[in-house]
C-alpha positions as CSV (number, residue, x, y, z in Angstrom):
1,X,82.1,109.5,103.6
2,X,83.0,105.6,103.6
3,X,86.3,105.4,104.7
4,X,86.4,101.5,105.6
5,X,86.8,100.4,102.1
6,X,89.8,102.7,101.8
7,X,91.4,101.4,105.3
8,X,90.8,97.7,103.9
9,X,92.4,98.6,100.7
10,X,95.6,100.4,102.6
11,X,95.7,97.8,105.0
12,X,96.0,95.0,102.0
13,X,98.9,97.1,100.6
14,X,100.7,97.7,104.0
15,X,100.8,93.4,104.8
16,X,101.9,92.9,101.2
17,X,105.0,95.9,101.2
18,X,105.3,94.6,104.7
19,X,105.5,90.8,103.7
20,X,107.3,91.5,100.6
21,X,110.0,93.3,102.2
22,X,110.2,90.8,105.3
23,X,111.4,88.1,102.9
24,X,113.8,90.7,100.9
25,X,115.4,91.5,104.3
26,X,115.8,88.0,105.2
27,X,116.4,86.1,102.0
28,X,119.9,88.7,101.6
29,X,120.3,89.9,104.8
30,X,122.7,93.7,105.6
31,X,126.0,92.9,106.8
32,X,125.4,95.6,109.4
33,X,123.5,94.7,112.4
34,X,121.7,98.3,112.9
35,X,120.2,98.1,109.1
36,X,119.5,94.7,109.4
37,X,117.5,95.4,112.8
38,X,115.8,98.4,110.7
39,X,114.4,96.7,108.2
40,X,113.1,93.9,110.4
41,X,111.7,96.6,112.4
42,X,110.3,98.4,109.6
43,X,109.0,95.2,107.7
44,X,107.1,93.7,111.1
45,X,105.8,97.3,112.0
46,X,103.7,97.2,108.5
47,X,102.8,94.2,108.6
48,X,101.3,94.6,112.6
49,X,99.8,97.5,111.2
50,X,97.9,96.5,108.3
51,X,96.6,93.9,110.1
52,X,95.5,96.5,113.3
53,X,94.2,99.1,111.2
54,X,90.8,97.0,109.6
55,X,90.1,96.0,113.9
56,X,90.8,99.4,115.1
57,X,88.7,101.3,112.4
58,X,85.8,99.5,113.2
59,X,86.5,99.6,117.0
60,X,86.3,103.4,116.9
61,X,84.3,104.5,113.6
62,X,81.2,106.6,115.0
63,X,78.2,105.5,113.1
């Protein structure tokens, strides 16, 4: 089964969401620090891993 078109595909959607809600988060920012930190957390963690997920799938897919 050809699962590297799939990863590319999720990995495309993961930067976008990620990108998308990076500028939502800083654009009208919580007034609490601990959601504010969450989202930025949350935001940058989808956005590392869209990007990681294309290297490491074809770092470890058997062939």
């Amino acid at each position: 089964m050809r699962t590297k078109p799939l990863v590319y595909a999720l990995s495309a959607v993961a930067v976008v969401l990620g990108a998308l809600f990076l500028i939502s988060t800083i654009s009208s920012p919580s007034l609490d620090p601990l959601i504010f930190a969450r989202d930025l957390v949350t935001s940058t963690l989808a956005i590392v891993l869209g990007l990681l997920a294309p290297v490491l799938i074809r770092k470890f897919a058997a062939e």
